[in-house]
C-alpha positions in Angstrom: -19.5 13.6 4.9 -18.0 17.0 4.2 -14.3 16.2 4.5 -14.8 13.4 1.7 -16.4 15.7 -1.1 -13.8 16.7 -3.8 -10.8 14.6 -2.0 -11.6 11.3 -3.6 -7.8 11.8 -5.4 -6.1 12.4 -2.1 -7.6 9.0 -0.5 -7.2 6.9 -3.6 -3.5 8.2 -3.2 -3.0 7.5 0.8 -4.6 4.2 -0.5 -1.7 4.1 -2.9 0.8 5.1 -0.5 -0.3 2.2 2.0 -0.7 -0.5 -0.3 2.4 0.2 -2.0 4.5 -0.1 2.2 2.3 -2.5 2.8 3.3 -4.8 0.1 6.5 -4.5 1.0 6.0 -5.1 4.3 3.9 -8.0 3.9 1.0 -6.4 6.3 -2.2 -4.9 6.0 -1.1 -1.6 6.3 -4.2 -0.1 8.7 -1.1 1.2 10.8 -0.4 3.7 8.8 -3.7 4.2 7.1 -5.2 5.7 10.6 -2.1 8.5 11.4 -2.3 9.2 7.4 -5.9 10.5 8.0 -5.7 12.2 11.1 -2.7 14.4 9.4 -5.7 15.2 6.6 -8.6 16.1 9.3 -10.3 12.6 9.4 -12.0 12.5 12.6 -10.2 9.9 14.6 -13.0 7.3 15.0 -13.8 7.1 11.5 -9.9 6.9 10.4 -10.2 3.8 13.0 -12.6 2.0 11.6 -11.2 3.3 8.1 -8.1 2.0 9.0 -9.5 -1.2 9.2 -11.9 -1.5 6.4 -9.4 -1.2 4.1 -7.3 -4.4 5.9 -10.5 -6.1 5.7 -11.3 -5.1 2.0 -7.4 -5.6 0.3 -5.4 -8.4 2.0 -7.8 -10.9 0.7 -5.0 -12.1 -2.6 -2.7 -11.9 -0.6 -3.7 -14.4 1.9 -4.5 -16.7 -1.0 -1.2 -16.3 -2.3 -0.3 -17.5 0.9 -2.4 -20.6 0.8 -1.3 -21.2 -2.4 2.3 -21.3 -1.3 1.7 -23.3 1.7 3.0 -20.4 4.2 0.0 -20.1 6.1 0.0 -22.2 9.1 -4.0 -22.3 10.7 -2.7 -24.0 14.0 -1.8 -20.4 14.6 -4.6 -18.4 13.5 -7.3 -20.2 15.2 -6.1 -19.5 18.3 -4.9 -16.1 17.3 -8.7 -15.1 16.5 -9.8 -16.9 19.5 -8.3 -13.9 21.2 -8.6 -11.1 18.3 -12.6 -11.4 18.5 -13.5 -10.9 21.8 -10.5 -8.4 21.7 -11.9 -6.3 19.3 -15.2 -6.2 20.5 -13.7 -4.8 24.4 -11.9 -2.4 22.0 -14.7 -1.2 20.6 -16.7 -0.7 23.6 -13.3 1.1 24.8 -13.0 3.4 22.1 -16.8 4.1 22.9 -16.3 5.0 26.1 -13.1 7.1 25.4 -15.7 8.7 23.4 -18.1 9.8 26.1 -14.9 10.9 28.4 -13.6 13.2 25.6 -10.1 11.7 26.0 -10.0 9.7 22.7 -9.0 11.9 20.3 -5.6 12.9 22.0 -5.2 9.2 23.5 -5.0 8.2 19.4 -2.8 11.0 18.6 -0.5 10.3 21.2 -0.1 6.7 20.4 0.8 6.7 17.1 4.1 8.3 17.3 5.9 5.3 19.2 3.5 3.1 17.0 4.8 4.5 14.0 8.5 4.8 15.4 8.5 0.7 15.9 7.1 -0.2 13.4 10.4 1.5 11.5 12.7 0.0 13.2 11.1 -3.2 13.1 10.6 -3.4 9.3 14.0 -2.0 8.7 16.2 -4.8 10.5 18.3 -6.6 8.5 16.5 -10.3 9.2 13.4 -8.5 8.2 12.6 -10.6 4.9 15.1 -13.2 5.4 13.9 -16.8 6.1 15.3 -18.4 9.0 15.2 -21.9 10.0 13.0 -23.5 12.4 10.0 -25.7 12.7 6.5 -23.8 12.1 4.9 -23.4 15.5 7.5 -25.4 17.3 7.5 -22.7 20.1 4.0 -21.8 20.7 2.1 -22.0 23.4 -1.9 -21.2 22.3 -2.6 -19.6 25.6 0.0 -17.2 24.9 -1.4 -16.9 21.0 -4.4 -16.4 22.2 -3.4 -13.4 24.5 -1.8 -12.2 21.7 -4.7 -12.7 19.6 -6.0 -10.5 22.4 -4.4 -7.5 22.3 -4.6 -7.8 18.1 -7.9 -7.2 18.6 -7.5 -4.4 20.9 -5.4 -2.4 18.4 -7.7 -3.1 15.3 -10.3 -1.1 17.5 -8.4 1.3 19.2 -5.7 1.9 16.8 -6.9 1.0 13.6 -6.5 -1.9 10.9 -6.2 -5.4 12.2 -3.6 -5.7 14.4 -1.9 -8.0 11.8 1.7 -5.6 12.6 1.5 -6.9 16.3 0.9 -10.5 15.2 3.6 -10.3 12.3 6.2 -8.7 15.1 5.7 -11.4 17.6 5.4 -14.5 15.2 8.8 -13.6 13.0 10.7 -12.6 16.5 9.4 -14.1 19.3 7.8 -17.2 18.4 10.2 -18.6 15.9 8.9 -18.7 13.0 9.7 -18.4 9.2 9.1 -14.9 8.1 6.4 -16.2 5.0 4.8 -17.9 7.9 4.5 -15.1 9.8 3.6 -12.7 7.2 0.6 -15.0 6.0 -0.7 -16.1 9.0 -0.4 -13.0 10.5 -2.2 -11.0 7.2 -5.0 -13.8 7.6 -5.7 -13.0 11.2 -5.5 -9.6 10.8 -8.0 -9.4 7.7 -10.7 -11.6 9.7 -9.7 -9.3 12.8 -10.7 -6.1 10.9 -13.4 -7.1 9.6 -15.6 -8.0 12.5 -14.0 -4.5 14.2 -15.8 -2.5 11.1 -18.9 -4.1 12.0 -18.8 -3.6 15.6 -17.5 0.0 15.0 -20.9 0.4 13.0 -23.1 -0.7 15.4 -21.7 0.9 18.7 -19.9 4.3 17.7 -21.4 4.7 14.0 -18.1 5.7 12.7 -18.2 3.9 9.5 -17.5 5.8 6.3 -18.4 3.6 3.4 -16.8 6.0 0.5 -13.5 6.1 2.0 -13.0 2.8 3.0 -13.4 2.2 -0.7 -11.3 5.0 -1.6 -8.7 3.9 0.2 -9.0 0.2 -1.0 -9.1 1.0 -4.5 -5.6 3.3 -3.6 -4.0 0.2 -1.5 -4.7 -2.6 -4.4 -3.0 -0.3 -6.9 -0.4 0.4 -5.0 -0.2 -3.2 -3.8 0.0 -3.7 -7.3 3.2 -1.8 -8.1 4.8 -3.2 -5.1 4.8 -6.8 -6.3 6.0 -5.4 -9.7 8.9 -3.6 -8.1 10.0 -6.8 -5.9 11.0 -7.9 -9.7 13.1 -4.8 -9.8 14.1 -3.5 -6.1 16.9 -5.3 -3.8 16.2 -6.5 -0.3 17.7 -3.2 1.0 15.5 -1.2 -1.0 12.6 -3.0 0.4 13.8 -2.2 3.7 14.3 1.3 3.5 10.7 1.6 1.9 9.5 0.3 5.1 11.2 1.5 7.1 11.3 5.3 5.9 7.6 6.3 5.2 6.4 5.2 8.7 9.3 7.2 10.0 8.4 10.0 8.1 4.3 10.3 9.3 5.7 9.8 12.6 8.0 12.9 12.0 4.7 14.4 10.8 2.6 13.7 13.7 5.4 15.4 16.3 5.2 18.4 14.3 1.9 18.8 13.3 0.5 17.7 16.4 -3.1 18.4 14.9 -4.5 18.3 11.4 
């Protein structure tokens, strides 16, 4: 595709960008992979799906670290796919027929502002990092995980990445639990989540862009990369404001832009 030829830099570094926030964050980081390509012309399907290739591709060490560490809990990602599959596969078929109305494009746009406005004041609380006590799924009920799951799914087609933000949101503040819990469950769900979305986005809309979704996973491991190095170096605060600032800031892009 056009837009890819002699930009290979500028994706490995958006890659960067997101890798290094989303390690911090302890998320995927298709949430602000999809509003980081729109600002650079992307068309909007294929920063979806890019979005969430790049979950699907990176977060894989991650989640073993999380295994290894024993703060992955599977009594909540069962259910939590149960819902994320069959909800990314309705948001796929949504974003197709978005498509054919012609309102997609400025329905994606739109969204991302508040998107990217939670999501900074979310990772820039105070208890965001902290552990907190409580049992491990002592509060959930898997009907309402699985409706979660749901609407994971939904924004890993619609939105972009795997919806492993909404997950991570719900499970550190609504359902009680630890925030390494959260993070790894929530990064294993979201991984599995994005990938069957790519593969769904392939074979209904055809908005698959092999090349970037490399490009920007090559970007997000580095970057994921200096983030664990700098958790060595940075205080909690500094985490925070990481976080919390760069999402802020492409929001602040996206009002003013408006369009690439």
């Amino acid at each position: 595709m056009e837009w890819l030829v002699g930009q290979g830099a500028l994706y490995l570094g958006l890659g960067g960008l997101v890798g290094l926030v989303a390690g911090a964050a302890g998320v995927g980081g298709g949430f602000l992979t999809t509003p980081l390509l729109l600002l650079c012309g992307i068309p909007p399907v294929v920063a979806t799906a890019a979005g969430a290739g790049q979950v699907a591709l990176v977060t894989w060490p991650g989640i073993l670290r999380h295994r290894r560490l024993g703060t992955l809990d599977h009594r909540v990602v069962v259910p939590l796919l149960a819902g994320s599959i069959p909800g990314g596969m309705v948001g796929v078929l949504l974003v197709h027929c978005l498509r054919e109305a012609g309102t997609y494009d400025g329905l994606l746009r739109g969204a991302y502002f508040p998107v990217l406005v939670a999501a900074a004041v979310f990772f820039a609380r105070p208890w965001f990092g902290r552990e907190r006590a409580g049992r491990a799924g002592a509060s959930l009920s898997p009907a309402v995980m699985i409706i979660v799951g749901f609407l994971c799914g939904l924004w890993a087609a619609v939105l972009g990445g795997g919806g492993g933000w909404l997950a991570l949101a719900f499970l550190a503040a609504a359902a009680n639990l630890p925030v390494m819990i959260a993070a790894g469950t929530a990064l294993t769900a979201g991984a599995i989540t994005a990938g069957h979305v790519v593969l769904w986005q392939a074979a209904v809309n055809g908005a698959v862009s092999p090349t970037l979704i490399l490009l920007l996973a090559g970007g997000a491991w580095l970057g994921g990369r200096l983030a664990t190095r700098l958790a060595g170096v940075l205080a909690p605060a500094a985490y925070r404001w990481l976080s919390g600032t760069v999402p802020l800031a492409v929001a602040g892009l996206l009002f003013v832009v408006g369009r690439p």
